[in-house]
N, C-alpha and C positions, 0 to 999 in steps of 0.2 A: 669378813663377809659371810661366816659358817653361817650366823644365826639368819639372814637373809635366805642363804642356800636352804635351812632348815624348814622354812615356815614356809607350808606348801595348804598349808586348810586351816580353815577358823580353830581357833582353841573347844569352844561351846558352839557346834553348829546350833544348836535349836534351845532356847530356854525358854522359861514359862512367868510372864511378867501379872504383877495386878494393874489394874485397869488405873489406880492411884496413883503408880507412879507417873502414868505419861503428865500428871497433872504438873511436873518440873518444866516442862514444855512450853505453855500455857504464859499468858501473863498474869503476872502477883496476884491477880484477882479475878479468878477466872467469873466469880457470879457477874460483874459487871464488865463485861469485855469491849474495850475499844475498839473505835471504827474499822473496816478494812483499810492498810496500809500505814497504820500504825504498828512501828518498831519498837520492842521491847528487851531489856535484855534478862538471858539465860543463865549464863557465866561472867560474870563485868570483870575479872581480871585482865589488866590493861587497855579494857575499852572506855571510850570517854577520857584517856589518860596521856599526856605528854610524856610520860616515864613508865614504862611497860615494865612487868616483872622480868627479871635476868636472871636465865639457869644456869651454869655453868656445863659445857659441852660435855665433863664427863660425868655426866648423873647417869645414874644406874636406875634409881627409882624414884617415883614421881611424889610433889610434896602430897601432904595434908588435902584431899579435895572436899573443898566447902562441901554444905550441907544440899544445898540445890545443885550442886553439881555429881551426885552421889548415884546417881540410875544412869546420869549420861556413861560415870566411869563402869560401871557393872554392863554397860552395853557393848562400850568400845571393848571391854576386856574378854565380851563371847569372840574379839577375831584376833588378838593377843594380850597375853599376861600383864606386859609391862605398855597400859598407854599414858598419856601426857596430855590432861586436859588445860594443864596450861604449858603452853611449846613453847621452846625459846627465844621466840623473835616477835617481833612482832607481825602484823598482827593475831592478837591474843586473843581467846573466849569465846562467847557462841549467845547468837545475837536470833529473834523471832521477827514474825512481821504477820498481824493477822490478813490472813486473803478474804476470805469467804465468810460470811456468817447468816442464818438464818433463824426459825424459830427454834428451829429443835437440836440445829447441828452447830458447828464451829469448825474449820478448816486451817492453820496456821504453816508457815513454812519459814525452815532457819537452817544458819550456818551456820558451822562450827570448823573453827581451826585445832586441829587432833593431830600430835606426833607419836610415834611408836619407838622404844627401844628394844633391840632385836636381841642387842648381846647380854649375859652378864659374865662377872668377872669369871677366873681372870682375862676372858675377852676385850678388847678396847671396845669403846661405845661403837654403836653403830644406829643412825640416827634412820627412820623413814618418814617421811613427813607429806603423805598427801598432799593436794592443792589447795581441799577445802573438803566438807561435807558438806551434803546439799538434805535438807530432808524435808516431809512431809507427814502431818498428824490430821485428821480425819476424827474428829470425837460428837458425840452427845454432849447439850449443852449442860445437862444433868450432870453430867461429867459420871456417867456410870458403861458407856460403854466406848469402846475404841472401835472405828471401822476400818480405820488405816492406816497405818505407819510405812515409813520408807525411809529409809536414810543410804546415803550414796556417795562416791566417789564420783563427780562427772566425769566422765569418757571422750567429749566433742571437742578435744584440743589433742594437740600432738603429743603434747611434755603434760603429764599431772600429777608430778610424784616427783621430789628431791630427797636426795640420798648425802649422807654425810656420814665420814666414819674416821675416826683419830687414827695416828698411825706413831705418835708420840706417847707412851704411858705417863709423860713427866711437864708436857705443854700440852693442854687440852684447846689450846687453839691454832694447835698443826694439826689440820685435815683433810682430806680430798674429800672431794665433792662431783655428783654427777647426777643427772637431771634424767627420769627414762617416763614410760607410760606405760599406764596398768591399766588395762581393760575393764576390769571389774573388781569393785568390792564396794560390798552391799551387805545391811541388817534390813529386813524385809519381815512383816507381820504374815501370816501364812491364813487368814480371814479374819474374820472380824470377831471380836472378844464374846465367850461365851460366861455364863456363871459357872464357877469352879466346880460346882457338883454336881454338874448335869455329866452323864453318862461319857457319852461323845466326846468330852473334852478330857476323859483320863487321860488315854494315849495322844502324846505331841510327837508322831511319828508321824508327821503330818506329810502325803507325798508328793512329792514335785508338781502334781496337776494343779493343786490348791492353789500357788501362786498365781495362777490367770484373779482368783477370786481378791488377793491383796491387792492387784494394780489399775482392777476398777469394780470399784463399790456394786453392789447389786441395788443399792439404795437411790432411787431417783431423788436429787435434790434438786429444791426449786431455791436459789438463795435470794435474800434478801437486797443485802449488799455485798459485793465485791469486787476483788483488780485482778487485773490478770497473773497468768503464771509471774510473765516476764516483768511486769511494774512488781512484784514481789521479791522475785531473785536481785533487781536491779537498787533497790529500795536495800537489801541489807547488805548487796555490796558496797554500795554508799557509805553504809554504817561504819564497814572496815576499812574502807577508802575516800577519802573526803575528795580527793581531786578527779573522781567518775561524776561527780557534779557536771564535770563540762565532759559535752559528749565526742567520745573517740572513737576513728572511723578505723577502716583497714584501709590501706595505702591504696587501692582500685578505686573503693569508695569515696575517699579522701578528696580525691582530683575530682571526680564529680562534682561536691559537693563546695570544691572551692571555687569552681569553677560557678557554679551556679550564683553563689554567694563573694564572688569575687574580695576574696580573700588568698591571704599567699598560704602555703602549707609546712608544717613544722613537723617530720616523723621521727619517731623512734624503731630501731631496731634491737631485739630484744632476746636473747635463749630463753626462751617463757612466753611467761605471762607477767603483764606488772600488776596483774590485781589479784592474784593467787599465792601462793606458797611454792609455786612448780618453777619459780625465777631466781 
């Protein structure tokens, strides 16, 4: 558990990205972009797939990451060394959904399943695997400038973070396992993209106040078309979960609802979530 007790702050609090790369974000072709709520994928390892890629629990280091998957790993790795764009379970990858689109802007939002390894040898593995990342990109359709990025660990559940760590060096499928919650962690844009030569933008000692400016645009949009937050987030949980098709209530809500619609009721109880990584 050292490498867990160790890791107490981002490896790269602050780095300096071109405006290019968010374009991995994007769908294959950002000049003609599909409707709001249209799903696309980012990472397709294991998605769309009845046989998901299998790591072995004592990997140390993560395979080969494709080529569009190459700025996600350069991001995850500003908050540890060793991440894992493709995790060992399913589900795998990291899936878009356009929300928003107007004349000049485009708004898109995606999840990514992201595991971190803590230890290396000769420490045994020690696995941490978030629930999910939630994020948010805010671009020109010109694709020349970025007003917003956010990428996130949600916080609004109990359990969002599963932990696994070997305790066998010679059977990597003897492990303990335990489920806790992590209040925060977060890649966060600090405003909106500037050109690289302008004055202003030498120093990225950008300070604490500037994030009011990443988490709402100074840019009034008027959009064209769009879905809401939640038909967005609900739309690429879909993606990773086929059976969120049929709608599930909380047990309160449940009884209402069968009541209304005189139907009997069928619960699950659960340490988790069953449509996260936190179960």
């Amino acid at each position: 558990m050292e490498g867990l007790l160790e890791w107490t702050a981002p490896t790269v609090p602050i780095k300096e990205f071109g405006v290019s790369k968010f374009l991995d974000l994007l769908p294959q072709n950002p000049n003609s972009l599909p409707p709001p709520g249209t799903i696309y994928t980012i990472i397709d390892v294991g998605i769309d797939s009845s046989r998901p890629l299998s790591l072995p629990s004592d990997s140390y280091y993560p395979p080969k990451v494709q080529k569009r998957g190459q700025f996600l790993h350069r991001l995850f790795s500003m908050l540890h060394p060793h991440p894992f764009l493709v995790t060992r379970f399913d589900p795998q990858g990291a899936v878009g959904c356009v929300r928003a689109v107007s004349k000049d802007y485009v708004e898109v939002m995606f999840r990514l399943h992201v595991e971190f390894q803590l230890n290396e040898p000769p420490r045994l593995p020690f696995w941490f695997t978030p629930a999910q990342f939630t994020g948010r990109l805010l671009m020109s359709r010109n694709l020349t400038k970025v007003l917003h990025f956010h990428l996130y660990v949600p916080n609004d559940r109990r359990l969002n973070v599963d932990m696994e760590w070997l305790i066998d060096k010679n059977d990597p499928e003897v492990m303990e396992v335990d489920i806790g919650y992590m209040p925060h962690m977060e890649l966060i844009s600090a405003g909106h993209s500037k050109p690289h030569d302008e004055v202003a933008y030498e120093s990225i000692n950008f300070p604490v106040e500037l994030r009011g400016m990443a988490n709402s645009s100074s840019v009034k949009i008027q959009w064209e078309v769009e879905i809401t937050e939640n038909d967005a987030m609900e739309a690429l949980a879909v993606k990773f979960y086929p059976f969120k098709k049929v709608k599930y209530y909380n047990l309160s809500d449940a009884f209402n609802v069968a009541t209304a619609e005189k139907k009997l009721v069928h619960s699950l109880v659960l340490w988790g979530a069953l449509d996260d990584q936190s179960c």
